[in-house]
Each structure stands twice: as structure tokens, then as C-alpha cells.
C-alpha positions in Angstrom: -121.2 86.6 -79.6 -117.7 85.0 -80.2 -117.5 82.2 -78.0 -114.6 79.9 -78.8 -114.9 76.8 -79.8 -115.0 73.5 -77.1 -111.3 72.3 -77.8 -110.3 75.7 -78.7 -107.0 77.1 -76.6 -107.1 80.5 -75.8 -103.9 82.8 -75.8 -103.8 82.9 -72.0 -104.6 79.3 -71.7 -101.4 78.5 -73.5 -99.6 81.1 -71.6 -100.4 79.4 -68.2 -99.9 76.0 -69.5 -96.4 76.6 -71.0 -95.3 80.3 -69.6 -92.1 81.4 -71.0 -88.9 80.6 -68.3 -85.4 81.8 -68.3 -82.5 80.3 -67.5 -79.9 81.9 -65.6 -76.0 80.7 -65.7 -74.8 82.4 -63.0 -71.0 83.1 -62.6 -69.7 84.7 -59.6 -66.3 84.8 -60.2 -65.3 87.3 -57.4 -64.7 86.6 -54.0 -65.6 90.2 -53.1 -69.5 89.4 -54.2 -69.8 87.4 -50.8 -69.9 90.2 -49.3 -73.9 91.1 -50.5 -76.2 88.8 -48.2 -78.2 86.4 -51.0 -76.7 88.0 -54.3 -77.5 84.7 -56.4 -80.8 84.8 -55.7 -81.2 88.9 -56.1 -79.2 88.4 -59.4 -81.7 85.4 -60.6 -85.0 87.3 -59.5 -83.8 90.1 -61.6 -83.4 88.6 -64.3 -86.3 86.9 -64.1 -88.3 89.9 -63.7 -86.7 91.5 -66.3 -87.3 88.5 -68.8 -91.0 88.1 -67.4 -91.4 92.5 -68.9 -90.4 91.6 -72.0 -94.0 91.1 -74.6 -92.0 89.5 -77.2 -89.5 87.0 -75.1 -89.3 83.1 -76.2 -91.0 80.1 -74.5 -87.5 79.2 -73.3 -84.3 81.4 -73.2 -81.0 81.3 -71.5 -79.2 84.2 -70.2 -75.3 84.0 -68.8 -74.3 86.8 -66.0 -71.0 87.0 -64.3 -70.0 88.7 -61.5 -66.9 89.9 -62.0 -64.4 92.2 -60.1 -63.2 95.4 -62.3 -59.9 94.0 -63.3 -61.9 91.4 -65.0 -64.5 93.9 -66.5 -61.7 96.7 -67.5 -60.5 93.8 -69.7 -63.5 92.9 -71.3 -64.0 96.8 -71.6 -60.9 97.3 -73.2 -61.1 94.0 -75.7 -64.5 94.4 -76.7 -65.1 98.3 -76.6 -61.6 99.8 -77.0 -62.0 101.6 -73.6 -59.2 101.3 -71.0 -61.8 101.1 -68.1 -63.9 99.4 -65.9 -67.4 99.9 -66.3 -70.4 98.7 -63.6 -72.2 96.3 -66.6 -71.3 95.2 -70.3 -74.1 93.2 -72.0 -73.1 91.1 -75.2 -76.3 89.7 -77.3 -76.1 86.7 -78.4 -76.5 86.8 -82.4 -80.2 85.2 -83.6 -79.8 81.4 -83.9 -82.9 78.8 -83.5 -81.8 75.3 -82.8 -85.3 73.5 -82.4 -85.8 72.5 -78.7 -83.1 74.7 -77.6 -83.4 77.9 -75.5 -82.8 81.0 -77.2 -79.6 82.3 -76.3 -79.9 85.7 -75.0 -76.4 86.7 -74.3 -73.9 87.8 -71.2 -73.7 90.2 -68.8 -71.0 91.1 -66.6 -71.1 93.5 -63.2 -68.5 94.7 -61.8 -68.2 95.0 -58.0 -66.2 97.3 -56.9 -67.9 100.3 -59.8 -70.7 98.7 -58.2 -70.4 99.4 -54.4 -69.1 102.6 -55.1 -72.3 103.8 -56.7 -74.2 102.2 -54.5 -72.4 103.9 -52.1 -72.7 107.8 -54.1 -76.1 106.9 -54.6 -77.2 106.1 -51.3 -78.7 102.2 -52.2 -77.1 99.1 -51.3 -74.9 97.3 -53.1 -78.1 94.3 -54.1 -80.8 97.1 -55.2 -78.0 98.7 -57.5 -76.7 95.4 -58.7 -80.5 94.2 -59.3 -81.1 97.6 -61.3 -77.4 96.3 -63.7 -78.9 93.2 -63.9 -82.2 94.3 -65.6 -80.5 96.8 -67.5 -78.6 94.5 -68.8 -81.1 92.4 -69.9 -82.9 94.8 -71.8 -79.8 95.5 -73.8 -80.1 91.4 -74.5 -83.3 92.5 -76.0 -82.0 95.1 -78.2 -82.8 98.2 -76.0 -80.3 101.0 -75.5 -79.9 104.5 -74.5 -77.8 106.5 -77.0 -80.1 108.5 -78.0 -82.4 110.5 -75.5 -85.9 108.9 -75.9 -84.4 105.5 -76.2 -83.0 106.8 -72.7 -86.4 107.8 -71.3 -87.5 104.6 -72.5 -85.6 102.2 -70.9 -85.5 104.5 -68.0 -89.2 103.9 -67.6 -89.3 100.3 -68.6 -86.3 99.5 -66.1 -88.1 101.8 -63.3 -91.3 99.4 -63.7 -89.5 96.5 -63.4 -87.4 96.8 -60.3 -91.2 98.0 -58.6 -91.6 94.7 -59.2 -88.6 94.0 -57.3 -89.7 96.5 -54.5 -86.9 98.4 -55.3 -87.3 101.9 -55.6 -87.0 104.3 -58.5 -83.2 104.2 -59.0 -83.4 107.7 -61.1 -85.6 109.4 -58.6 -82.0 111.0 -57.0 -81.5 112.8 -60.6 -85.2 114.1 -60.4 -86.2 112.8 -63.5 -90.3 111.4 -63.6 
């Protein structure tokens, strides 16, 4: 029998005494997000969530999101992609740095609002279920997951699906019929 030792610390033992946390800058810098009841806190608990998912995530990581209008994002669209559009989210990792004591910085995220409400809208969600869903897709982009190629699709499909269950938000590809 391998019982651990008396002092010994367990894996989960350290995991409940010093779980990992995120910390969310939050941005909204259009007035036009006012208009979804509790968005801070929707944005934060996605985030969160999405964070919480990932098995390899630091003790202590920041994350910045802004919530932008889609003059703001067509910019960053343009400048950082070369495409003359807005877009609902753009996620920028942060490049690797360690600075002892320091969270891990993540990246940014940006959401649109108006690309937003109107696929809410197509979609037939509201506006704070979709915007959750950009949230945690963004965040797994901040963790170096992407979907150019098909699996890698289906992959974060799946992993972005079991996350906003979390949430209680339901399956936001279920409309496309894909399982």
C-alpha cells in the first residue's frame, strides 16, 4: 500500500490550498454594451470558466478583454490582420515571459458589439450567451488553440461546448447540427 507520508502534500491538497485564479481587466469601452443586463459579470464568469478548463494554466494569470464597438475592432482588424473588417473577437497572446511573483500574462481580447448582436440575433441566442461563448473562445486562442485546420476545429468546438455547459449555456453549434 502507498500511503503518503505524514507531512506529505498531495497534488489536490496543493490545488485547494492555492487553486490557480485569473485576473480579468475588463474594458468596456462602448456605450452600446449597457445595453446587456450584467455583461461584466457574464464576461468575468466566462473567463473564468474558460481559465478554470484549461489542465495546464498557471497559479496566477491575467487576462485583458475589451468590449469594443466595430469601428474600434475593424481597426484593430485592419492593423493587426490586414483585413478591412470588423470581426465579433480578435484574441492577441501575450508572448511567454516569467517575472517571478507576477501573473502570467495571457493576452487581449476584443468583442465587438454590434457583429455581436447581430449574430445573436441570426442565431437566435442573446446578445450575453453569444458574447460568453467570444469570451471563452477567445481565451482558448490565449492558450494556443485555433481552428484552421478541421480537427483543431472539432476540438475547440468540443472543448468550448463543455465549457459554456458550465455556464448553462447551451451548445452554441447545435443550430449547424454538428455533435
Amino acid at each position: 500500500m502507498n500511503v503518503p507520508a505524514r507531512n506529505s502534500v498531495t497534488r489536490q491538497d496543493q490545488i485547494r490550498q492555492h487553486p490557480a485564479r485569473l485576473e480579468t481587466e475588463l474594458s468596456v469601452e462602448s456605450p452600446l454594451w449597457a445595453a446587456v443586463p450584467g455583461v461584466e459579470a457574464g464576461v468575468r464568469a466566462a473567463a473564468e470558466a474558460a481559465f478554470a478548463a484549461m489542465p495546464h494554466r498557471p497559479a496566477l494569470a491575467e487576462a485583458s478583454i475589451a468590449l469594443v464597438d466595430d469601428a474600434a475592432i475593424r481597426d484593430l482588424n485592419r492593423a493587426w490582420r490586414g483585413k478591412d473588417q470588423p470581426t465579433n473577437v480578435l484574441s492577441f497572446p501575450a508572448p511567454p515571459v516569467a517575472i517571478p511573483g507576477a501573473p502570467v500574462l495571457l493576452g487581449d481580447i476584443a468583442v465587438a458589439f454590434e457583429t455581436t448582436a447581430a449574430e445573436a440575433a441570426a442565431e437566435g441566442k442573446t446578445i450575453a450567451d453569444h458574447l460568453a461563448h467570444l469570451v471563452v473562445h477567445g481565451m482558448l486562442h490565449l492558450f494556443g488553440h485555433d481552428h484552421i485546420e478541421a480537427g483543431e476545429a472539432e476540438q475547440m468546438e468540443t472543448i468550448e461546448r463543455d465549457i459554456l455547459a458550465t455556464l448553462g449555456i447551451a451548445d452554441p453549434y447545435a443550430a449547424r447540427g454538428i455533435d
